[in-house]
C-alpha positions in Angstrom: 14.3 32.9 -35.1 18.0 32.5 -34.3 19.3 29.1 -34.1 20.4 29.7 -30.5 16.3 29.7 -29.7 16.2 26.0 -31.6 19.1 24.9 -29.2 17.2 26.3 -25.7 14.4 24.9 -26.7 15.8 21.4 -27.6 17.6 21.7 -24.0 14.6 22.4 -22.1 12.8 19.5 -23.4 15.7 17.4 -23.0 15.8 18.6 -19.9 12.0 18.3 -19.4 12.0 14.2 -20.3 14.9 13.9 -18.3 12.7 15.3 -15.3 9.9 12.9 -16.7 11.8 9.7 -16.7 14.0 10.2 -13.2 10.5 10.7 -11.7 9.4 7.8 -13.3 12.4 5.3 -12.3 11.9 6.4 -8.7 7.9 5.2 -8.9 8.6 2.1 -10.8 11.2 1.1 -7.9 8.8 2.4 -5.2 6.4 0.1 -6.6 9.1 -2.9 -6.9 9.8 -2.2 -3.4 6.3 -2.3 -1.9 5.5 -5.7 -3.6 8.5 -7.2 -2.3 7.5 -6.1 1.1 4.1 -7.7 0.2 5.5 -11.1 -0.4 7.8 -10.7 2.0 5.0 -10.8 4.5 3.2 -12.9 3.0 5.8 -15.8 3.4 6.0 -14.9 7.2 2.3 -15.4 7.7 3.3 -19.1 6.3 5.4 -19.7 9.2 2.7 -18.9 11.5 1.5 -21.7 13.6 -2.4 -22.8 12.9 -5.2 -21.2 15.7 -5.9 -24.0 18.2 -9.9 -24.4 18.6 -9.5 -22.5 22.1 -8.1 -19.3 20.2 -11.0 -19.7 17.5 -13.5 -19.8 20.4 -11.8 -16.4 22.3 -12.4 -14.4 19.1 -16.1 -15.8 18.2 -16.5 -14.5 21.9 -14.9 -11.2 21.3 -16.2 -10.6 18.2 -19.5 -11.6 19.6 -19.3 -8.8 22.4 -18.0 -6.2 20.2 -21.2 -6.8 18.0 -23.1 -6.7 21.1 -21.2 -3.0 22.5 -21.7 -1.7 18.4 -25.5 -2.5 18.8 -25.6 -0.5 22.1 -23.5 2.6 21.2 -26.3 2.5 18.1 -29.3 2.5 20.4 -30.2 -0.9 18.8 -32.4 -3.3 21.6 -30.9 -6.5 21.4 
């Protein structure tokens, strides 16, 4: 073989890694990204006020009623 088919080759699969480790950096910040999102809302859920009982009692009733509506769409006799 010619030295010139050594130098492709070692070109391509610079080339090739290259490829390999671009596509790589863009995942590893995708990934930086989306946990910084994640504790990002995570600390504005903090900042949320606590339920008052009359809120706590509105979604026992709805939950309650959507329990009841899943039981009927299954044909379940409550």
């Amino acid at each position: 073989m010619e030295p010139s088919v050594y130098l492709e080759m070692g070109l391509v699969g610079l080339a090739g890694i290259g490829v390999l480790t671009a596509g790589a950096l863009r995942g590893w910040r995708g990934w930086l990204e989306l946990k910084r999102l994640e504790l990002q809302a995570r600390t504005s859920d903090a900042d949320l006020p606590a339920p008052t009982m009359s809120s706590r009692i509105e979604l026992a009733d709805l939950k309650e009623r959507i329990r009841k509506l899943e039981a009927i769409a299954a044909g379940v006799d409550i």
